[in-house]
Every structure is written in structure tokens, then in C-alpha cells.
C-alpha positions as CSV (number, residue, x, y, z in Angstrom):
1,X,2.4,47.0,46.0
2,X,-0.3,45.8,43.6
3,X,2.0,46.2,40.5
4,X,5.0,44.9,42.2
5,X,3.6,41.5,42.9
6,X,1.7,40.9,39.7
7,X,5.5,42.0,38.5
8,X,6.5,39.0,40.9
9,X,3.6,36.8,39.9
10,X,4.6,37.1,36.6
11,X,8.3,36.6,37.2
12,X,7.5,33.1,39.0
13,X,5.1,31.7,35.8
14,X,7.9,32.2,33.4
15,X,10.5,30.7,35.2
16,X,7.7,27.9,36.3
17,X,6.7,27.7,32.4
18,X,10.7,27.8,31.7
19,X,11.8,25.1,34.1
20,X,8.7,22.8,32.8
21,X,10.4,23.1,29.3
22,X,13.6,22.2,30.7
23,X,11.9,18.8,31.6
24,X,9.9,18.1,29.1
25,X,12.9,18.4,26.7
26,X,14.6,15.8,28.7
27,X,11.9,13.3,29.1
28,X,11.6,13.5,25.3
29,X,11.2,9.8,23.8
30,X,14.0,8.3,22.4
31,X,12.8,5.9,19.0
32,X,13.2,2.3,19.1
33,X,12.9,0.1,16.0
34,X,12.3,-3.5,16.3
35,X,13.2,-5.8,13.5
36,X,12.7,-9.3,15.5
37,X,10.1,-10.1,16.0
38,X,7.5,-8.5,14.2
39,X,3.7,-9.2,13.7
40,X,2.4,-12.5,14.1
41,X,6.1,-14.0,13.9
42,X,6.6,-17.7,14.9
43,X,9.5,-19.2,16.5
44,X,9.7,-23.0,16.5
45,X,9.5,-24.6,19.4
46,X,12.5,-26.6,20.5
47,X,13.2,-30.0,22.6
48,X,12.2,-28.6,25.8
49,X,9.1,-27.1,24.6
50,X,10.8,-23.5,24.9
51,X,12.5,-21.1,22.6
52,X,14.9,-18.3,23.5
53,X,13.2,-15.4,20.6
54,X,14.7,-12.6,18.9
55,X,14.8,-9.8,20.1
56,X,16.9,-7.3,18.1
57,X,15.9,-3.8,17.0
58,X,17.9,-0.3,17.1
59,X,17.7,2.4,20.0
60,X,18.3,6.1,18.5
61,X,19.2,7.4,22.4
62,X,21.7,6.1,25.4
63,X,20.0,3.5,27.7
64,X,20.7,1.4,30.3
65,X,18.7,-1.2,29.6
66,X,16.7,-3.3,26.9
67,X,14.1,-5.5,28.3
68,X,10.9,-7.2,27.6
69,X,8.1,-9.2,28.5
70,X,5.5,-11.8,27.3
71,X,1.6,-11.8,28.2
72,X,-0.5,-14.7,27.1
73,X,-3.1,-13.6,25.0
74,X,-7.0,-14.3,26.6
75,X,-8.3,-17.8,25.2
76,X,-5.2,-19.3,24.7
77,X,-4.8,-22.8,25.9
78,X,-1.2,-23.2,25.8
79,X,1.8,-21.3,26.9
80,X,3.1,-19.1,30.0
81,X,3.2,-15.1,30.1
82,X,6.9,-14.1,31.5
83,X,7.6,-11.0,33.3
84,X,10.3,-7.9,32.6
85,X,13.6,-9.9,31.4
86,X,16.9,-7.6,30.4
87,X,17.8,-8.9,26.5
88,X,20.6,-6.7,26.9
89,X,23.4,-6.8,29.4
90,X,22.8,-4.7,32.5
91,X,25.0,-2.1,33.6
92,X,25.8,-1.3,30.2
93,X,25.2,1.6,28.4
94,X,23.3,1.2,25.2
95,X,22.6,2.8,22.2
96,X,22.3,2.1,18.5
97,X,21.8,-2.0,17.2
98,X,20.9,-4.0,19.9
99,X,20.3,-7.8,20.1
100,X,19.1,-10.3,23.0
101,X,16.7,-13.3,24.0
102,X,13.6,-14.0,25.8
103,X,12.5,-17.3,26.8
104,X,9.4,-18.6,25.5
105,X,7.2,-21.6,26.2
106,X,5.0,-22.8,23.3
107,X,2.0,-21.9,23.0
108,X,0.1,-18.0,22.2
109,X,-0.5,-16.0,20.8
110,X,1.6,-13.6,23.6
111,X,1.5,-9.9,23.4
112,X,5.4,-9.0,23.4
113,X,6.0,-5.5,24.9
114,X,9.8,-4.4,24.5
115,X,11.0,-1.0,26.3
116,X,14.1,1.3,27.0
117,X,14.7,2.3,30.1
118,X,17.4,4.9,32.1
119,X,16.8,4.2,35.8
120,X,13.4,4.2,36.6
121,X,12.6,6.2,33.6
122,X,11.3,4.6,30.3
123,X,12.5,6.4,27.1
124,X,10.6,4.4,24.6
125,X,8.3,1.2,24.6
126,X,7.3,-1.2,21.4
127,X,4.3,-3.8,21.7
128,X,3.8,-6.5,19.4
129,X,0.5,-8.4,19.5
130,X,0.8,-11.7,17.8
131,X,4.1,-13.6,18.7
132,X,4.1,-17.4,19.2
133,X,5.9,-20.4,19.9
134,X,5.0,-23.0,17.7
135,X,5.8,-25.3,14.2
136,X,7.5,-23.8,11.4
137,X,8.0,-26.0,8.0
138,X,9.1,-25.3,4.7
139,X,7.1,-27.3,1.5
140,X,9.0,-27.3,-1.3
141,X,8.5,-29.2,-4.6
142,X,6.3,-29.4,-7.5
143,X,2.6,-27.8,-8.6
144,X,0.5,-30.3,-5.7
145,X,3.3,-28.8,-3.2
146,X,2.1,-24.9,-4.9
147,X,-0.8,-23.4,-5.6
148,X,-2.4,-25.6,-8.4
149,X,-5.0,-27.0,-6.3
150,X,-9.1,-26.0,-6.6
151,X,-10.1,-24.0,-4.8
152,X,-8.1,-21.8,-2.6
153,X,-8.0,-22.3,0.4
154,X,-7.9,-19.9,3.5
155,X,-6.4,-20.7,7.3
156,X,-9.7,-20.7,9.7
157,X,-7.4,-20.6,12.9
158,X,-5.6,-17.6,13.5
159,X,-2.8,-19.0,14.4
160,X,-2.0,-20.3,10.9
161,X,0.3,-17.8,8.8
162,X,2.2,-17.8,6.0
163,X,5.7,-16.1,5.7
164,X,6.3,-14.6,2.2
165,X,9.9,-13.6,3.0
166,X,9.8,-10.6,4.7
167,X,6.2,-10.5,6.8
168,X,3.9,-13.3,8.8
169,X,0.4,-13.1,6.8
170,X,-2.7,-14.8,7.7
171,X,-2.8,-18.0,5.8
172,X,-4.9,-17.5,2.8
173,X,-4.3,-18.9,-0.2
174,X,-2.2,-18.7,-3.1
175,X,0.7,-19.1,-0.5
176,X,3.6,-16.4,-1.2
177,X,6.8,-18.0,-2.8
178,X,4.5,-20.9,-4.9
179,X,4.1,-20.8,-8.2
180,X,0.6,-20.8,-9.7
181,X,-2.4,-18.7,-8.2
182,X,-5.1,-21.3,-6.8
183,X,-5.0,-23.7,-3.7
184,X,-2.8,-25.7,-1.8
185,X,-3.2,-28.2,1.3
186,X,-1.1,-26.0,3.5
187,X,-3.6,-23.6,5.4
188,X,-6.0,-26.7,5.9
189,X,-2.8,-28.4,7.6
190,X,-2.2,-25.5,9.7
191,X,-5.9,-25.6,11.0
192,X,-5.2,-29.3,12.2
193,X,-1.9,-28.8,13.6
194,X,-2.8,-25.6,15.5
195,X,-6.1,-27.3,16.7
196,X,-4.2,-30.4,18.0
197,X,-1.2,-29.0,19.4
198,X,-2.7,-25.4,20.8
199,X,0.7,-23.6,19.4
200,X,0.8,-21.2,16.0
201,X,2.2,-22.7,12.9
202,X,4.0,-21.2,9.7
203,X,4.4,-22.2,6.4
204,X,7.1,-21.0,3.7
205,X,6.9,-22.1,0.1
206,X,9.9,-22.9,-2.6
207,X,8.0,-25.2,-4.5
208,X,7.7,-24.7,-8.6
209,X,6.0,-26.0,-10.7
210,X,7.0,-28.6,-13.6
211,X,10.9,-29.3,-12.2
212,X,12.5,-32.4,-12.0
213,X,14.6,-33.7,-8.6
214,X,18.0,-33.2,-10.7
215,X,16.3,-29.3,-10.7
216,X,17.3,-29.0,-7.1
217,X,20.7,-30.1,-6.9
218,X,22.9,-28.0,-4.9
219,X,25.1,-25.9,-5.2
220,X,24.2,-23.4,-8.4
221,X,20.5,-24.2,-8.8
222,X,18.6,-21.7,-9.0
223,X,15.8,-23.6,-6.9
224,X,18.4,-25.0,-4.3
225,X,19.4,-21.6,-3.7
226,X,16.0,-19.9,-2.8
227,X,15.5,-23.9,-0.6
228,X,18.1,-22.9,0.9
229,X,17.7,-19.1,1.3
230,X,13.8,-19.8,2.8
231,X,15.2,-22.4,5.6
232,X,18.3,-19.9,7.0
233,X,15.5,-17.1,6.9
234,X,14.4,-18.5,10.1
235,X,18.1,-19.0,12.0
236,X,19.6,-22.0,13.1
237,X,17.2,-24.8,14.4
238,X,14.5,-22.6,13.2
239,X,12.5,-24.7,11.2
240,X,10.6,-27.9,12.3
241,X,10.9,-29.4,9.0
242,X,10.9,-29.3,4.8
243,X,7.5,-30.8,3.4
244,X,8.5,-32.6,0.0
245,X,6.3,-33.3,-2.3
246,X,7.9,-34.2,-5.7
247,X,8.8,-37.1,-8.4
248,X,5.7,-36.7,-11.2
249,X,7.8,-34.8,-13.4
250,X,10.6,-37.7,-12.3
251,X,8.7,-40.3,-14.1
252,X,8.1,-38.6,-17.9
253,X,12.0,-38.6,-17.8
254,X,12.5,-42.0,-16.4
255,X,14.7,-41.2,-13.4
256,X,15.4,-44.5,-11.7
257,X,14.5,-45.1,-8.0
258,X,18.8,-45.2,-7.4
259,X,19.3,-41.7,-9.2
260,X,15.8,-39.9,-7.7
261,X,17.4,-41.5,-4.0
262,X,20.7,-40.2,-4.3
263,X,19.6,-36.7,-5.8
264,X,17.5,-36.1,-2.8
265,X,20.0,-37.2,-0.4
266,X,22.6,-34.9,-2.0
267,X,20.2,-31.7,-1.4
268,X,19.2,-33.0,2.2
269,X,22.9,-33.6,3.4
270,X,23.9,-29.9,1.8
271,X,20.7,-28.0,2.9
272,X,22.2,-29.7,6.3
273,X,25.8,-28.2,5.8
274,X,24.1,-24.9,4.6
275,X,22.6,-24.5,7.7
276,X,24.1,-25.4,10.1
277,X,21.8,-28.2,11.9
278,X,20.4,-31.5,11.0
279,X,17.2,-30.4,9.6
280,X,14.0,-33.3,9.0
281,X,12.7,-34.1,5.9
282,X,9.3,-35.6,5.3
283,X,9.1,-37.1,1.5
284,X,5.5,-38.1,0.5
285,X,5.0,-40.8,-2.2
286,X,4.3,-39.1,-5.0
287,X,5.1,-40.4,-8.8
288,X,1.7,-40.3,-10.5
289,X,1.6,-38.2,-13.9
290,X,-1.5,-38.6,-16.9
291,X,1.4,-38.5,-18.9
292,X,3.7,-41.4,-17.8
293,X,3.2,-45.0,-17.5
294,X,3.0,-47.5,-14.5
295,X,6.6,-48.3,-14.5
296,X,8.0,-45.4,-14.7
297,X,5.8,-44.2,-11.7
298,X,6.9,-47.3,-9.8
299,X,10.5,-46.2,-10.1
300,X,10.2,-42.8,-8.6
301,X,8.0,-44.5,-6.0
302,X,10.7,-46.9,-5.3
303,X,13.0,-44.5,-4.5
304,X,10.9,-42.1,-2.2
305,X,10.8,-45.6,-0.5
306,X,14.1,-46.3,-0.2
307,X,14.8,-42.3,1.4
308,X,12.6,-43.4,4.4
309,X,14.1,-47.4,4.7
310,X,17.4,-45.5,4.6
311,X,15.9,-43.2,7.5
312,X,18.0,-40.2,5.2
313,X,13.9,-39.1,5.1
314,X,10.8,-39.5,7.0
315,X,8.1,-41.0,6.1
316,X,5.0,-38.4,4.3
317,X,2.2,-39.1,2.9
318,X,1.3,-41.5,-0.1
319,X,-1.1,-39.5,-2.5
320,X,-0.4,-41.7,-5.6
321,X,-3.9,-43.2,-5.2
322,X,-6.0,-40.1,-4.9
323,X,-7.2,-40.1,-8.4
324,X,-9.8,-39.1,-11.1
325,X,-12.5,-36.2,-10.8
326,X,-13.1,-37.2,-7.1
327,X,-10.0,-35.8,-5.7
328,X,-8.5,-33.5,-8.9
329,X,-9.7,-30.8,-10.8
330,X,-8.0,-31.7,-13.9
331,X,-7.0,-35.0,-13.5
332,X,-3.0,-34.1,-11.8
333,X,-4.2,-31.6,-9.4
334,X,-6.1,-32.1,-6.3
335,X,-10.0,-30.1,-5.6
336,X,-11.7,-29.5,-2.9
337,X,-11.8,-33.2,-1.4
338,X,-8.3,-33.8,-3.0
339,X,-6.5,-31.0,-0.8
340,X,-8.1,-32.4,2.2
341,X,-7.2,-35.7,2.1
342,X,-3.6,-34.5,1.1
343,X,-3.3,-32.3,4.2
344,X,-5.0,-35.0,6.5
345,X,-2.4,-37.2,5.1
346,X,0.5,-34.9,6.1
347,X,-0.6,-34.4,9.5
348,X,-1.2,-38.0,10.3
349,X,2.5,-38.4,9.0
350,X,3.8,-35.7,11.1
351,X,1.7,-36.9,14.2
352,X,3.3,-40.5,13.9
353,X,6.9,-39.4,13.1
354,X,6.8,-36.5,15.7
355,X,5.2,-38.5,18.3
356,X,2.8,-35.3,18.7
357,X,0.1,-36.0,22.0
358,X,-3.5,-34.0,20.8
359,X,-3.9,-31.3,23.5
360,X,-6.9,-30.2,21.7
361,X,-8.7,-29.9,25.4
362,X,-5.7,-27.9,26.7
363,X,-6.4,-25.6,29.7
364,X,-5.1,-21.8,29.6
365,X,-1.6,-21.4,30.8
366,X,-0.3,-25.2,30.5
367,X,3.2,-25.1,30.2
368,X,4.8,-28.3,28.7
């Protein structure tokens, strides 16, 4: 009797330890890939203080349903956490590419958690840290728009990042996709737009050094191009606005305040076309060069002025009277004191123009 129910015993544990297989083969995980969004990836905000996001990504196994969620990050003062949404149709069996959106308010960071389920059952989940809601721009033009300045400079707010085409980085200095390898005004911008407005902000460079406006003319320039290839990176309405700062190499070849006007509303109408959506453009005043004379200057000065009477441009910033050693390094490019005043200069024009209220004293979880 003894042997018969150890023989019993040990009949039951195998089919036990066989049956326990059996399930744990089907629970197995399936793999989801996300492509959109990734790590600290910022959407910009629209009109109504919202943005449907991105959420795209492959499934390797059959689902039922793609959905996600968004948690506001501790310490933030702006922006709503949203609960399981389906991004993909329900009902619906999925498997392979998928694509859908999730409603955003400004604001985060928010933790993003994106999962698969089959009934109750999850097959695989995917968090994401860092995602936001917040200002996008891209600055484009010559070495004052690039990384000429002195010193670097480095982001202080977290919140501040620069996209170098295929990743969000922290905003540190040189920015990807400038030429040149020292500082620029754009991190110190970010600092004052994230502190006043409580939402993340993103930067994208095509400026180069040295290039003339008639440089940038569409369609076959090599430099309208990548303009054009850094703004559709970010979809439709997916940018706030490009950040021009340009003209000094204008005024060594005399360009006249008519021709600079007309060349810049050529690229801003095409970008436009390009993309698909009536995209702002802030033009600073910018002409001065050691190497031209007053006139000349005055010229490509005129005709930044004539973009924004013409309203084909807002207004930027006027840095044509930041100079000598107490605002640049070398006489053209802007230190220490020079790249602040440049990036308080931007964001007072941005402020005006965008009509932006300072919710510096914003409390957690504000909506709107």
C-alpha cells in the first residue's frame, strides 16, 4: 500500500508539474516595441492646451487591445495624469505595427505606461518616464544661431532637451545639428520658458555657420532641405515655431533689404507647403558683421523689418547693439553675458508675440 501511493503521489506531481508547464507556456510575454514616444520626448502643445501623442510601436503576439496611460510625475506643477485609454480600436484583433493617440494636457513630465492586453490578461507592458507636453522650436541660421558662443552652456531645468534627430537629450551644449563645438543661447532659453510656463521644451538645430539667406532657398538647397527635414520630424503642427537668426553674412555681399525680404518669404511660404500647416517664424534683427560697413548692415536690417510690418514674420529679438568684449568673445560672437542677453531677448519676444501668462507659481495638477 506504501509503494502504491508513493506510486500515486508521484503520478499526481508530474502531471501537477506538467499542467504548470502547460500554463506557463501560455502566459509567456509577448514583445512590444515602442517607437513613439520614447524618452523624454516632447509633443507641442496645441490651441486648447492639449495634444493627442503618438503612440505607435509593434506587438510580436495577437491582442485585443493597445492601451495606455499617463501619471503626472511628483513636483510637477502643471498638467493632468489620465487613466487606461484604448490607442487601438477595441474588438479588434491586433498584432504586428500598431498606431493610436492619447490625450495630453500640458504640462510633465508624465510617466507613460503602454500595455497589451487579451481579456483580463496583460501579454506585455512598456513604461516611459519622461514624456511632456510642452514648446517645441526649431533655430536655424548662422554661427550666433550655432554653437559659436563662449562658453557652453548646459539646461539647468530638466525639462529642457535637445533633439539631435533621432533621441530627446538633456540640453547641454554644443546643440546636435549646429555647427561649431561651443555655446549657444538655446538651453538658457529653455530654463526661462520651462520656468515660466511649467511645460518641457525642445530645441532642434539647422543653423550653419557662414551662409547667406540666398543659401536657404528652397527647393534643392542643401540647407533648405535638412530646414525642412528637422520641422516634419515632429508631424504636422508639431512644432511651436522656427527661431531665425541670420543676415551678418547678408551684409559683406550687399543683399538689399527687398532681396533679403523676399528670400525669406520664399523659404517661409515653401517650408509652409512642405509641411503641411502654417508654421510661425520669429526673425531677430541681426546684420552686424566686423567685416561690413554701416550701410550695408542697415540694409539687411531693413529687410528683417519689413518681414514683421509685412506680418509674413514675427517679431525676435534685436541683437545688433550687443557689441565689443562685453557681450562677444571675439568681437562677432556672443560670451557669457552676450548669450544671456540673447536668450532673454528671445523669450521676451516670444512672451509678447505668444501672449504667454508666467505660471511660474503654478499648483500640481492645474489643467489649462
Amino acid at each position: 500500500m506504501k509503494t502504491t501511493g508513493i506510486i500515486l503521489d508521484l503520478a499526481l506531481w508530474v502531471a501537477l508539474l506538467t499542467a504548470g508547464t502547460c500554463l506557463q507556456a501560455e502566459a509567456t510575454e509577448a514583445t512590444l516595441v515602442l517607437t513613439s514616444p520614447v524618452s523624454c520626448h516632447v509633443f507641442q502643445r496645441g490651441k486648447s492646451d492639449q495634444t493627442a501623442i503618438l503612440i505607435e510601436g509593434t506587438i510580436s503576439d495577437p491582442v485585443d487591445v493597445i492601451e495606455a496611460k499617463a501619471d503626472l510625475a511628483p513636483g510637477a506643477k502643471r498638467g493632468l495624469s489620465v487613466g487606461w485609454n484604448a490607442v487601438t480600436p477595441q474588438k479588434q484583433v491586433v498584432q504586428g505595427q500598431f498606431s493610436g493617440r492619447l490625450t495630453l494636457s500640458a504640462g510633465g513630465w508624465h510617466k507613460v505606461t503602454v500595455r497589451a492586453r487579451v481579456g483580463t490578461r496583460i501579454l506585455a507592458e512598456q513604461v516611459l518616464d519622461k514624456v511632456g507636453i510642452g514648446e517645441v522650436f526649431v533655430t536655424a541660421g548662422q554661427s550666433n544661431s550655432a554653437n559659436f558662443g563662449n562658453p557652453r552652456q548646459t539646461a539647468q531645468d530638466d525639462r529642457v532637451v535637445f533633439f539631435d534627430g533621432k533621441s530627446f537629450v538633456h540640453a547641454q551644449d554644443p546643440i546636435p545639428g549646429g555647427c561649431g563645438g561651443g555655446g549657444s543661447p538655446w538651453a538658457l532659453l529653455g530654463d526661462r520658458i520651462a520656468a515660466a510656463q511649467q511645460v518641457p521644451v525642445c530645441f532642434r538645430s539647422a543653423s550653419l555657420n557662414w551662409t547667406e539667406v540666398a543659401a536657404w532657398l528652397p527647393p534643392d538647397t542643401a540647407l533648405y532641405k535638412n530646414l525642412s527635414s528637422c520641422v516634419r520630424a515632429f508631424g504636422k503642427d508639431g512644432v511651436r515655431a522656427v527661431l531665425w537668426h541670420q543676415g551678418e553674412s547678408d551684409t559683406l555681399v550687399k543683399t538689399s533689404a527687398q532681396t533679403y525680404c523676399d528670400r525669406v518669404q520664399t523659404i517661409v511660404e515653401t517650408l509652409n507647403k512642405d509641411c503641411g500647416y502654417q508654421l510661425p517664424w520669429f526673425v531677430a534683427q541681426a546684420s552686424f558683421h566686423p567685416g561690413s560697413q554701416a550701410p550695408e548692415q542697415k540694409l539687411v536690417a531693413q529687410g528683417q523689418q519689413m518681414l514683421w510690418a509685412k506680418k509674413i514674420c514675427s517679431q525676435g529679438p534685436a541683437t545688433d547693439d550687443l557689441l565689443g568684449a562685453a557681450y562677444r568673445h571675439d568681437g562677432v560672437h556672443f560670451n557669457q553675458k552676450g548669450l544671456e542677453k540673447h536668450a532673454e531677448r528671445w523669450f521676451d519676444s516670444l512672451s509678447q508675440e505668444l501672449n504667454w501668462k508666467n505660471l511660474s507659481a503654478s499648483k500640481p495638477g492645474i489643467g489649462n
